[in-house]
Structure formats: C-alpha cells, structure tokens
FILOTOR-924326 format. One record per residue: residue in three letters; x negated, y negated, z of N, C-alpha, C in turn. Coordinates in steps of 0.1 Angstrom, whole numbers, plus 2048, in hexadecimal, padded with zeros to 3 digits. Example, Ala and Ser with C-alpha at 12.3 -4.5 7.8 and 13.67 -1.06 7.14 Angstrom:
ALA77C83984E78582D84E77C82184ESER78081684777780B84777F80084F
// end
This chain:
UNKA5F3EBB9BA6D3EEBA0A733E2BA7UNKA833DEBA8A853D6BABA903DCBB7UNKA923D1BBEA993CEBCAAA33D6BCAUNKAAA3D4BBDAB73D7BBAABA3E9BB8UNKAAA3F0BBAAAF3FCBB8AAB402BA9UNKAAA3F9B9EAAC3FFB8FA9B400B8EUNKA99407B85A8840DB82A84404B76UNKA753FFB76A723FAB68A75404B60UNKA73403B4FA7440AB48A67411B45UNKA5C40DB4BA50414B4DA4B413B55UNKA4C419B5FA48418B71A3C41EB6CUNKA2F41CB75A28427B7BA2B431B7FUNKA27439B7BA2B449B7EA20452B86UNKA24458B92A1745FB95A1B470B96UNKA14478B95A18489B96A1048FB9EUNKA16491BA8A10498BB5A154A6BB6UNKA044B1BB5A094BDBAF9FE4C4BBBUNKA094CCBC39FD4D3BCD9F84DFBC6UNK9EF4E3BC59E54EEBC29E34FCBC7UNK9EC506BC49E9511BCD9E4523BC4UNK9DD521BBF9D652EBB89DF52CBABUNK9E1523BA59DF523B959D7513B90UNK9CE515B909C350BB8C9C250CB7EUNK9C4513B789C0519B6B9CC513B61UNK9D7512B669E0508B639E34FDB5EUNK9D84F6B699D94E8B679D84E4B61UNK9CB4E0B559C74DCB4B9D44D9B3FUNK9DC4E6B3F9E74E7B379F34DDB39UNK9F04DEB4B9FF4D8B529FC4C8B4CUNK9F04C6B509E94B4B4D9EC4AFB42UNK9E74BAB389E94B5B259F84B5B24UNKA014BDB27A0C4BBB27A194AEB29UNKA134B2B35A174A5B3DA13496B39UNKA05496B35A00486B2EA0B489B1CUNKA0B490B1BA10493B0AA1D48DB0BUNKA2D490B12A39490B19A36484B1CUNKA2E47AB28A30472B26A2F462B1BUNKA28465B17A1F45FB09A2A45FAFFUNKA33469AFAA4046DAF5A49465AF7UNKA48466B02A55458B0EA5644CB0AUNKA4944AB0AA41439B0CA44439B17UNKA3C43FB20A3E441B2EA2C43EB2FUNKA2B434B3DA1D433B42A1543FB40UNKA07441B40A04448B48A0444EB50UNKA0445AB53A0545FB689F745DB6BUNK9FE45DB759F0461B829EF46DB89UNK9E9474B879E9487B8D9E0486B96UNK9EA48DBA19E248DBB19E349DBB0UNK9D34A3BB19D54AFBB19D54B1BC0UNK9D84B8BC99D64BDBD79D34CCBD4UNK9C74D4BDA9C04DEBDA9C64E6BE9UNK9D24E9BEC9D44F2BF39CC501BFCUNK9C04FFBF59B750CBF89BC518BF4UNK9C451BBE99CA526BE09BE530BE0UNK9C453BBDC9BC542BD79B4540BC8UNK9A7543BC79A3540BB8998534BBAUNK99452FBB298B522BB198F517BAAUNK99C511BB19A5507BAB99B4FABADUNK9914FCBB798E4EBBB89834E7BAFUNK97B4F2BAB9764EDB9E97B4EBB94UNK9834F0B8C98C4EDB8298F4DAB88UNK9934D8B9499C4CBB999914C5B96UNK9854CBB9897C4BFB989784C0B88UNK9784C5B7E9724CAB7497A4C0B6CUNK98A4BBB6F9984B5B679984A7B68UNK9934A2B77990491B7A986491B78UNK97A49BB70969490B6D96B48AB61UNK97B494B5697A48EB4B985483B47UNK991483B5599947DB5599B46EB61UNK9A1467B549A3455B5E9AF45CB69UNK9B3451B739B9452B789C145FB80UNK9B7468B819B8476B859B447CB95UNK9BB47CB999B4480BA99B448BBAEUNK9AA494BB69AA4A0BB99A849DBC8UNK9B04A7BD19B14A7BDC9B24B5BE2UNK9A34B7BEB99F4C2BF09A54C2C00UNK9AB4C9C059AE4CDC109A44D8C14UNK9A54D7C2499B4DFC2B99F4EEC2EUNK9AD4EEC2C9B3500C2C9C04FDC27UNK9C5507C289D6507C239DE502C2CUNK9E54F9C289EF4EFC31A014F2C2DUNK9FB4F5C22A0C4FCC1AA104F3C12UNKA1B4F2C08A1F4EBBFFA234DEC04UNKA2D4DFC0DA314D2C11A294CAC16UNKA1E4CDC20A114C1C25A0B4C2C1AUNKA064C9C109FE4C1C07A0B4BABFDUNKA174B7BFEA1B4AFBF5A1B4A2BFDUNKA1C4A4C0BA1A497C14A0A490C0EUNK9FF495C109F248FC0C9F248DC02UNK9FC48FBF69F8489BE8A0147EBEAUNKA0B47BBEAA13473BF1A0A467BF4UNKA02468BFE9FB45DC069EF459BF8UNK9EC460BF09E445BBE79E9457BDAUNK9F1458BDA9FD459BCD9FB447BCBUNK9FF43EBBDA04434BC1A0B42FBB5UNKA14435BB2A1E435BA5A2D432BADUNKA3442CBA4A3C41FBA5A4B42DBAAUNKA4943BBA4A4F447BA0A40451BA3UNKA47457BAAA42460BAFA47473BAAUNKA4547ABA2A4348CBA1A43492BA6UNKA4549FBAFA3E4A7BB1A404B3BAAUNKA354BABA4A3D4C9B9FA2F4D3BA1UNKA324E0BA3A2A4EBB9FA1F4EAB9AUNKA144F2B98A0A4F2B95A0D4FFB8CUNKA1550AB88A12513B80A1C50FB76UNKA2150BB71A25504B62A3450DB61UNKA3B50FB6EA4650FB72A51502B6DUNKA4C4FAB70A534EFB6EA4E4E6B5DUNKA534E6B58A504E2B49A4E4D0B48UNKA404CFB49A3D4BFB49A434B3B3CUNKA474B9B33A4E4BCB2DA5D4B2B31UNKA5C4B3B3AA6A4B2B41A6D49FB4EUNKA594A0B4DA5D492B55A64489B52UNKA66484B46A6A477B40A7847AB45UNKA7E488B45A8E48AB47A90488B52UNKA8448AB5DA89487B6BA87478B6EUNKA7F472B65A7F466B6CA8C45CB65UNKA9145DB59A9B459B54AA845DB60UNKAA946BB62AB446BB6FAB4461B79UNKAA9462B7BAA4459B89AAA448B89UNKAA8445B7CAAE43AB76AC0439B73UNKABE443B69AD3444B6AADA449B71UNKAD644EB7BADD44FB88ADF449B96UNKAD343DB92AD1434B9FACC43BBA9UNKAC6446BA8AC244BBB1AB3449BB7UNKAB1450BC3AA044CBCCAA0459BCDUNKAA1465BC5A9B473BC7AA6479BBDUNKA9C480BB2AA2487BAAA9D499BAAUNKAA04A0BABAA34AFBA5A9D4B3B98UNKA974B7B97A964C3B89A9F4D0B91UNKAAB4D0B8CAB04DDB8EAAC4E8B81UNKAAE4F4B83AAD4FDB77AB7506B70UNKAB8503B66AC250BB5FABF515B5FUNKAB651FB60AB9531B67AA6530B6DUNKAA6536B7AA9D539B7EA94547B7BUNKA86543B78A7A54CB76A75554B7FUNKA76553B8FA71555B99A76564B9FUNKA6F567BA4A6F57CBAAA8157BBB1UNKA83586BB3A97584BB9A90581BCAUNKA86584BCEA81581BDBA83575BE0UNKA7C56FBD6A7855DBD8A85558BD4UNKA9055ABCCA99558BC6AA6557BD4UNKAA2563BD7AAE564BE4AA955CBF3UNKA98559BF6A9754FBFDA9B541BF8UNKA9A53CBEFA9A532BEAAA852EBECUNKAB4538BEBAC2531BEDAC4534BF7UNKABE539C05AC253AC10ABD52DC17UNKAB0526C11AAD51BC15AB550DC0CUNKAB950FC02AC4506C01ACF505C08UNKADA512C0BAE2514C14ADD50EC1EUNKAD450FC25AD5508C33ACF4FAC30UNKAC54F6C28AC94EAC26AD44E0C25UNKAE04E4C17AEA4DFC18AF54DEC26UNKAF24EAC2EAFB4E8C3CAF64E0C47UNKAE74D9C44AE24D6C4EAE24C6C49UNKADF4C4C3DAE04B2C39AED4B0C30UNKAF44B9C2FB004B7C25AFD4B0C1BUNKAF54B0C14AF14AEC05AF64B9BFBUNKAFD4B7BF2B004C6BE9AF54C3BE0UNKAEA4C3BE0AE04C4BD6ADB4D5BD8UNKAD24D9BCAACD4E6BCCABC4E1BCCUNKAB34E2BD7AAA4E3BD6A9C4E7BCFUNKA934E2BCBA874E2BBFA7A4DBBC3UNKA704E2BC0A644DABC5A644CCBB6UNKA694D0BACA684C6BA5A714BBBA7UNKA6B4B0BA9A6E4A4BB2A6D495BA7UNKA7748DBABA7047FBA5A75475BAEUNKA6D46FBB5A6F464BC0A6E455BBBUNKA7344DBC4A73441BC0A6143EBCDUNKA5C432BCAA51431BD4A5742CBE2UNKA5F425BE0A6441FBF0A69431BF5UNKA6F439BF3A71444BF9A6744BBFFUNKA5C44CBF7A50454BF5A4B44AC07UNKA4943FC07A4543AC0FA4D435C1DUNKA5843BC1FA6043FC28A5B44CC2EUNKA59456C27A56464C2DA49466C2FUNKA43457C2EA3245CC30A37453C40UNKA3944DC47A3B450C58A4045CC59UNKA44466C57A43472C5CA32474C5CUNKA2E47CC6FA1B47EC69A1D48EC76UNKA2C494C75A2B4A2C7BA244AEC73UNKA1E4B6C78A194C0C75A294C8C69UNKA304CFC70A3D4D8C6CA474CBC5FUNKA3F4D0C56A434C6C49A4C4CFC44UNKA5B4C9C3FA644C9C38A644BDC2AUNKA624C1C21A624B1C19A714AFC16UNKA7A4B8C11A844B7C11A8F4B4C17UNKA8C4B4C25A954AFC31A8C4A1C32UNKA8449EC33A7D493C36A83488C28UNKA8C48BC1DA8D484C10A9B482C16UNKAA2489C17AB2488C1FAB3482C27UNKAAB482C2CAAC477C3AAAB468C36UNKAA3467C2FAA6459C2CAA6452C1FUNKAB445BC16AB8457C12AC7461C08UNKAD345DC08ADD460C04ADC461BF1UNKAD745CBEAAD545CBDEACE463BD8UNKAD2470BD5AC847BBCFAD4481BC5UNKACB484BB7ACF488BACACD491BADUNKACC49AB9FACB4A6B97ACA4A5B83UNKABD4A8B83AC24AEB70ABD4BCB6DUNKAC34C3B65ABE4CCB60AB44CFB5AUNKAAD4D8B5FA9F4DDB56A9C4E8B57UNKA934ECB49A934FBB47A874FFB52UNKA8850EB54A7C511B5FA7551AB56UNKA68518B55A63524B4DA5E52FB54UNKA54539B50A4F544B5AA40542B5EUNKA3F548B6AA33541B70A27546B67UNKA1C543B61A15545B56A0354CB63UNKA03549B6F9F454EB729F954DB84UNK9ED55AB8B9F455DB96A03560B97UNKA0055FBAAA13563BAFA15559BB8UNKA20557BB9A2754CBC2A2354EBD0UNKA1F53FBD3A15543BE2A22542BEBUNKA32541BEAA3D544BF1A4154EBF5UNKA39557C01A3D566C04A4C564C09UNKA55568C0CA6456DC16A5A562C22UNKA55567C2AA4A563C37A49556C34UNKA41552C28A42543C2BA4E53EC29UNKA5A542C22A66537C22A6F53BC2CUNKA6D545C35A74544C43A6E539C49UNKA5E537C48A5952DC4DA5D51FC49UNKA5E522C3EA64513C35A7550CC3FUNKA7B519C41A8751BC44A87517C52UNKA7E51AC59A7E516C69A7B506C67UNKA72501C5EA6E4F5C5FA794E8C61UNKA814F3C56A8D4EBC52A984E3C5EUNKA9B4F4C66AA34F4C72A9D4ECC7CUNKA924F3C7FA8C4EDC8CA8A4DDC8BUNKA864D7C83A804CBC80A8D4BDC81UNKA964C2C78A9F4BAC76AB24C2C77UNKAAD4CBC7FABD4CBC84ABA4D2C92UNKACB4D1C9CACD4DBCA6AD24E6CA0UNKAD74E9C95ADE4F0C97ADA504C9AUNKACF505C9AACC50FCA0ACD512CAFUNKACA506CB8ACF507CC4ADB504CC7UNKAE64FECBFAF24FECC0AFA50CCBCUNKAF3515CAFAF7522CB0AF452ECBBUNKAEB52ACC4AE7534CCFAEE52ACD8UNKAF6523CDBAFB51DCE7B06522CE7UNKB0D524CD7B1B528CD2B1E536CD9UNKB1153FCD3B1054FCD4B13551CE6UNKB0A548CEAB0A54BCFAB17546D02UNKB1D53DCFCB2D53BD01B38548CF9UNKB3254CCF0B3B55CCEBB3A561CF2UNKB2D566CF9B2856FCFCB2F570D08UNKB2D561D11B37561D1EB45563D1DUNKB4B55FD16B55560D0EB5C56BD11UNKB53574D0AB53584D05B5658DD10UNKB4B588D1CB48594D2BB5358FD31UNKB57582D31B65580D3FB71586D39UNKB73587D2BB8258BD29B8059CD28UNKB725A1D23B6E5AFD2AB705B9D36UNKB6B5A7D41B6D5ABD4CB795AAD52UNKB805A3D4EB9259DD51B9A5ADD4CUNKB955B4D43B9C5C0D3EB965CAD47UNKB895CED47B895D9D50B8C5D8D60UNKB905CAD68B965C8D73BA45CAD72UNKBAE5CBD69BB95CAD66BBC5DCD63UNKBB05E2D5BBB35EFD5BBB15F8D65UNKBA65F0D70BA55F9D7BBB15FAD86UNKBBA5ECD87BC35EAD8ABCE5F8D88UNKBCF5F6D7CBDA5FDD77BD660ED75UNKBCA615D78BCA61FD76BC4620D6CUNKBC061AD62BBF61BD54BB2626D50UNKBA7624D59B98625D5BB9863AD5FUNKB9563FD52B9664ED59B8864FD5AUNKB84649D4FB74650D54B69641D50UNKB6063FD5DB58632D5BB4D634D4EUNKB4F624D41B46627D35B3D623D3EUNKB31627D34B2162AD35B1E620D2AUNKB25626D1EB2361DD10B2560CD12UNKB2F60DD19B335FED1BB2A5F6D1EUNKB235F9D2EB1A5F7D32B0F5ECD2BUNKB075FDD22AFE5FBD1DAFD5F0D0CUNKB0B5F0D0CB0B5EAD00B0C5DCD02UNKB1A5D5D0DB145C7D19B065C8D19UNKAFC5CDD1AAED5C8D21AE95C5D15UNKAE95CAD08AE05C9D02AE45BFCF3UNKAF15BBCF7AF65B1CF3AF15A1CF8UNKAF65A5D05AF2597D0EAE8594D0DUNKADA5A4D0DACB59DD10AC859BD05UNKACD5A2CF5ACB598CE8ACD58ECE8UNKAD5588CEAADB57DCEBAD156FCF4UNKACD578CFDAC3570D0AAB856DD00UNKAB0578CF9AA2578CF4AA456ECE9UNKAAE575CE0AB3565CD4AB2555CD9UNKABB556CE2AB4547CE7AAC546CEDUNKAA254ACF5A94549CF7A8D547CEEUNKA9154BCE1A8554BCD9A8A53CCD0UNKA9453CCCDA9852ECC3A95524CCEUNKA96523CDCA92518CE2A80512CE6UNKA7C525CE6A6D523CE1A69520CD6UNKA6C520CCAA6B51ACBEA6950ECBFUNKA76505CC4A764F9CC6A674F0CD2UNKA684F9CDCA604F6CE0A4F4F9CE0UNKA4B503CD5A41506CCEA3B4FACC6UNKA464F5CBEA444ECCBAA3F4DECBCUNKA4B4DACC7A444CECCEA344CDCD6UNKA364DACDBA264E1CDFA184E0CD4UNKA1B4E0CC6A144DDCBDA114D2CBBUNKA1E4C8CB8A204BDCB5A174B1CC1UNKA184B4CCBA134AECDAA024B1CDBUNK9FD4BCCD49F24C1CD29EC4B9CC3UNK9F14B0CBF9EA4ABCB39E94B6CA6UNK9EF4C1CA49ED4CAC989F14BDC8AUNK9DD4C4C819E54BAC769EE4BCC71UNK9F24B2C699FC4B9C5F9F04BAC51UNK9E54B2C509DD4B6C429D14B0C46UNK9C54B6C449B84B2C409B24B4C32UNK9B04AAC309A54A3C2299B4A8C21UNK9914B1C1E9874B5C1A97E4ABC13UNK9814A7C0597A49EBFF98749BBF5UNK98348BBEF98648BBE5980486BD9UNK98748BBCB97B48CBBD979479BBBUNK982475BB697C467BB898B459BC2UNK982458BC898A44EBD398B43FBCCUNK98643CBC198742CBBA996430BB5UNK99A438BB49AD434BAE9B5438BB7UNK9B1439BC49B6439BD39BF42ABD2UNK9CD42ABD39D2419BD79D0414BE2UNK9C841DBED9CC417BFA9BF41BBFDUNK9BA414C0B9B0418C109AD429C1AUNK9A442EC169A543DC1C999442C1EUNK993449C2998744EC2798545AC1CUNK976457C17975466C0D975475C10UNK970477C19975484C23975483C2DUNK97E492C34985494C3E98C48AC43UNK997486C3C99F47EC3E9AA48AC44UNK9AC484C529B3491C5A9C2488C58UNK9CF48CC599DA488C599E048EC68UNK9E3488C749E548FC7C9F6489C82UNK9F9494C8BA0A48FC8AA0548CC97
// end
C-alpha cells in the first residue's frame, strides 16, 4: 500500500471470520473463498478462524482445516466474547495489506471478495460495506438490525447501512487495535477514525446450518454498546425528559394556583396526583438506570474485564507479530 492512499493491485489479503455454531460450513466458506480469489488473480488469503465457543464442535473442524491448510490460523477463545471481541483478536493476528471480515455460515457469498476489495480501491476508500440487495435473516433480527443502524447513523452521521461484511485497509485495522476496552463496538470504533467508508452491493444468501447466535437480547446489547461507549446522547435524552418534566409540573402548577384563585377547583383530582408521581418517579428511575449504565461500565472497565482471552492457537509460525501461544489475555 502506498502513502497516497491507492491499494496494490494485489495486496495481501487476510479474512477474519469469527466462529459461532456453524463449523460445518467452513470448509465450503474456505474452498470458495480460495476459488473467488484465484479467479481475480487475487493473492492468496489468509483465514483467521476465531472459535467463539459456539455451540457444536467448531474447533475441531478449525483444527481439522489448518492441518491441511498453509497459511490458515485457528483461534480458540476461552468462552464466548461475542462477535465483535473475537473480530478484535483476529484483527491482532491478521497480517494482510486488506483486511475481511464476514460470517461464518455462508451468509455472505465469498464469491463476492474480489468485489469488495475492488470497491475499496475505486472508491478511495479505508472501509467498505457489503450491503445486500434483499436480506435472508428472521423479521426479528431484521428489525434489530435497522434499529441499530438508525441509531448508529444519528450518533456518527455516517449514512452507511451497516454489515458484518467488512473490507479494511491495514492502517485502519491498526488504529482500532488501541482500543483494548472490554464493551466492543467495531463499527463505532471504524467511524471514529476514519470518514471514508463505502458501500457495494451483494447478494445475501440463506443461512445454510444452525440459527443466528443474534437474539433481540444480544442486539439491545449490541445497541447499548453503541450508545454508552461512544456517544452522550442517552444522558442528554434523560436530561431533556427531566427539564420536560420540570417544565411540565410548574406550568401545571402555575394553572392549578390560578384556578384555585378563581374558583375554578370544585372538586380536588386524586387522578392528577397520582399520575405527577408516577411520571416524575419514571422519569427518576430512567435516569438512574442510564447513568448506572454508564457507570457500570466504567466499574468494569477500572476492574480490568477482558475484552478476549486466547485459549490456544493451531499454528503460531504465520503469526506476523510476536504473541504468546496460549492464554493470551487481551485486557482493557
């Protein structure tokens, strides 16, 4: 890569693909993916598997795929960290010029690298998109999914539509590895530093083995990550509510002083009352709890929670950097 921003015409390429209960997959995703690029006259990749602790026996397979493959890395984690920390630990092992990330259930059509890294190129861009031209995914995950773009776009003003399928430049990739907090966003952590992000279209196929380890639960979690980490604006909307709220009771109160005045008052509400209290003390408990959020957080963060532990890895000689072979803890 040069100075100037523009990509060789055959970068190294690396595909960093976290692992969560479709292992059975892989094999297919790998042949594919080496096939697509070979088609290109595109390097090689380099496949960073990360073993999530899915359900199933994904890490044999991981290990079963680098005894027969060069350049192949399997990466065992010690429990489930979630998508985004294990895309941070492949990240740190990764060492391709262009950097991947996609799925592990054959969601994303490998098929399709050479178009993301070509974007990456004719767009001038340091972060491309696989967007999809109609989504395969449950209406559940479907309607999390644009609620976490909606508040992404309001919170970094990016109009991009968000995708685990990813293509980075490496200088980016190694901007967001000084992030070492537990509460991982990768997508707010990509916006932050840097303004140049694309989009190409790509087909989405249907998920072929298992179910999407994305309950509602985890992408509220996804969704808090987002707010809490890199914006106020959750405690700017409970600052808002509680200035309504004051708002609300003086000119309340400005009216029933004015009607007691005047006679107005034949019989004292009850309703009124009760409906001020239980306003206000909503209102109280809402921000108690978004400010405990925030401060839960820092309470973790201050406590050393990793953001990923290393279990083992299948072979550490195509490691670019130096790293212990297990329990390589990542701590924020």
């Amino acid at each position: 890569m040069t100075d100037s921003g523009a990509i060789n015409l055959a970068p190294k390429i690396s595909v960093v693909i976290p692992v969560y209960g479709s292992g059975r997959c892989l094999a297919e995703l790998l042949r594919r993916a080496d096939a697509a690029c070979q088609a290109a006259s595109c390097a090689p990749p380099q496949f960073v598997l990360v073993d999530d602790n899915g359900p199933g026996d994904a890490w044999s397979e991981i290990c079963s795929l680098t005894a027969v493959r060069d350049n192949t890395l399997g990466i065992q984690l010690m429990r489930n960290f979630g998508q985004h920390n294990a895309i941070m630990c492949g990240f740190k092992y990764c060492s391709g010029d262009v950097i991947i990330t996609m799925d592990d259930d054959l969601q994303h059509p490998p098929e399709c690298l050479p178009e993301l890294i070509s974007g990456l190129r004719l767009q001038n861009a340091d972060l491309i998109y696989g967007n999809y031209d109609s989504k395969k995914h449950a209406v559940g995950r479907n309607l999390g999914s644009a609620v976490i773009n909606w508040f992404f776009r309001r919170v970094f003003r990016v109009p991009v539509t968000l995708t685990s399928f990813r293509c980075l430049r490496r200088e980016l990739v190694q901007a967001v590895l000084r992030y070492d907090l537990n509460f991982t966003f990768i997508d707010g952590l990509l916006a932050w530093n840097t303004s140049r992000i694309g989009s190409v279209i790509v087909p989405h196929a249907a998920r072929l083995d298992g179910r999407s380890g994305y309950t509602l639960r985890k992408l509220f979690v996804l969704a808090m990550n987002m707010f809490t980490n890199f914006s106020l604006l959750p405690l700017q909307v409970v600052s808002m509510l509680g200035l309504l709220a004051a708002g609300g009771g003086l000119c309340l109160g400005l009216w029933y002083l004015i009607a007691a005045i005047m006679n107005w008052l034949v019989v004292p509400g009850y309703a009124s009352i009760i409906v001020a209290v239980l306003v206000l003390g909503g209102l109280q408990l809402l921000s108690l709890g978004v400010i405990g959020e925030y401060i839960g957080r820092l309470h973790l963060n201050v406590n050393r929670k990793p953001q990923y532990v290393v279990r083992c890895l299948t072979d550490t000689s195509i490691v670019s950097h130096a790293g212990r072979h297990c329990s390589d803890t990542r701590l924020n």
